[in-house]
Each structure stands twice: as structure tokens, then as C-alpha cells.
C-alpha positions in Angstrom: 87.0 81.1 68.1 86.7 77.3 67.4 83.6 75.7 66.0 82.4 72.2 66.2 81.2 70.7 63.1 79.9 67.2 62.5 82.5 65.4 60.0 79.7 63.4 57.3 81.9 60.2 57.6 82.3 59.7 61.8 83.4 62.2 63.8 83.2 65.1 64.6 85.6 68.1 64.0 86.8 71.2 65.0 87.4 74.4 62.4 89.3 77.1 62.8 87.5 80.2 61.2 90.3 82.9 59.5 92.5 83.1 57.0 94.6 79.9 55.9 98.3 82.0 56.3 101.6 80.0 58.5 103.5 83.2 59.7 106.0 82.6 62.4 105.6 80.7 65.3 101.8 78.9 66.4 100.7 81.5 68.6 98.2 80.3 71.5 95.2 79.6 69.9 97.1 77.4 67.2 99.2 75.5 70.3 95.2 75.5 72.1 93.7 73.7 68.7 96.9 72.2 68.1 96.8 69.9 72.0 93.0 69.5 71.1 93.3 67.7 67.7 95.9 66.1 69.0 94.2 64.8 72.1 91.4 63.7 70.1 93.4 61.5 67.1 95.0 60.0 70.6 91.9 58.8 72.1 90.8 57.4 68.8 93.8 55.8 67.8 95.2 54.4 70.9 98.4 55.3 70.1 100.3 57.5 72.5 102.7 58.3 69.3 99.6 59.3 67.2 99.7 63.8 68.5 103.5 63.7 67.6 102.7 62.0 63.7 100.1 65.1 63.4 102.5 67.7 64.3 105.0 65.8 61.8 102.5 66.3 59.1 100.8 69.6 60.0 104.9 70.8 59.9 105.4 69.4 56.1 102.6 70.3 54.7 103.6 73.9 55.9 106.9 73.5 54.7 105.4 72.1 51.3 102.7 75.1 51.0 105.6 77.5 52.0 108.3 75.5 49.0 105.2 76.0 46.7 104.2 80.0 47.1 108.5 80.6 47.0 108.3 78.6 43.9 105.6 80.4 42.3 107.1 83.5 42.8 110.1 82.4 40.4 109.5 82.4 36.4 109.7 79.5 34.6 113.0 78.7 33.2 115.1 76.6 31.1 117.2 75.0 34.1 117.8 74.3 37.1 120.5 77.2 36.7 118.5 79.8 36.7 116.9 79.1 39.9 120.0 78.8 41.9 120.8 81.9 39.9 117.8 83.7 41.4 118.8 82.5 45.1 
């Protein structure tokens, strides 16, 4: 279930209510919310391009939130060694 919020600055938003975990693919309610946002940065951009730079930084800062719990899992070490060690 999606829910409208007003954003303070401008606009206004949509929020996804759940937990905050990236675990396969987006099922349909992610690709749903996913077309929506994108739809919406579109109209307010102008830019036809502007849906495919959000999916482009939705996708890293997954990748980067996924690097950063893998990390956390591995001690702190001496070197870069050990790491490659642990792999």
C-alpha cells in the first residue's frame, strides 16, 4: 500500500510503508512505485532521460547498502590481505 504524503519543500511524495530490505528482484509493487516515481521526476523535469537516471541511482545505492552490510560482517583487519583472505 502506497501513501501520499506532502514533501515540506514542493511536492508531493509517495512512501512505501515496510521494511527497508533489497532481496532479489523488484517484485510488482516495487516495478508499480518504481514507473510512478519515475513518471513523476519526468513530468517535472522535462527530461525523457530523467526515469532511467533514477533507476541508475536507486541500483547503486543498493549495490552500496548491499557493499556496506557484506563489509560489516568482516572484522577489522590489518590489510587488505585478510579480506581477500576471507573471500
Amino acid at each position: 500500500m502506497h501513501t501520499l504524503v506532502r514533501n515540506p519543500v514542493h511536492a508531493t511524495g509517495i512512501i512505501k510503508g515496510g521494511k527497508n530490505q533489497i532481496m532479489g528482484p523488484w517484485g510488482p509493487e516495487a516495478r508499480a512505485l518504481f514507473k510512478e516515481l519515475s513518471k513523476r521526476v519526468i513530468e517535472s523535469t522535462g527530461d525523457p532521460r530523467a526515469g532511467s537516471y533514477l533507476g541508475q541511482r536507486i541500483s547503486l545505492a543498493i549495490q552500496r547498502g548491499n557493499a556496506a552490510s557484506i563489509l560489516g560482517t568482516v572484522p577489522r583487519c590489518g590489510g587488505f590481505e585478510d579480506v581477500l583472505d576471507f573471500i
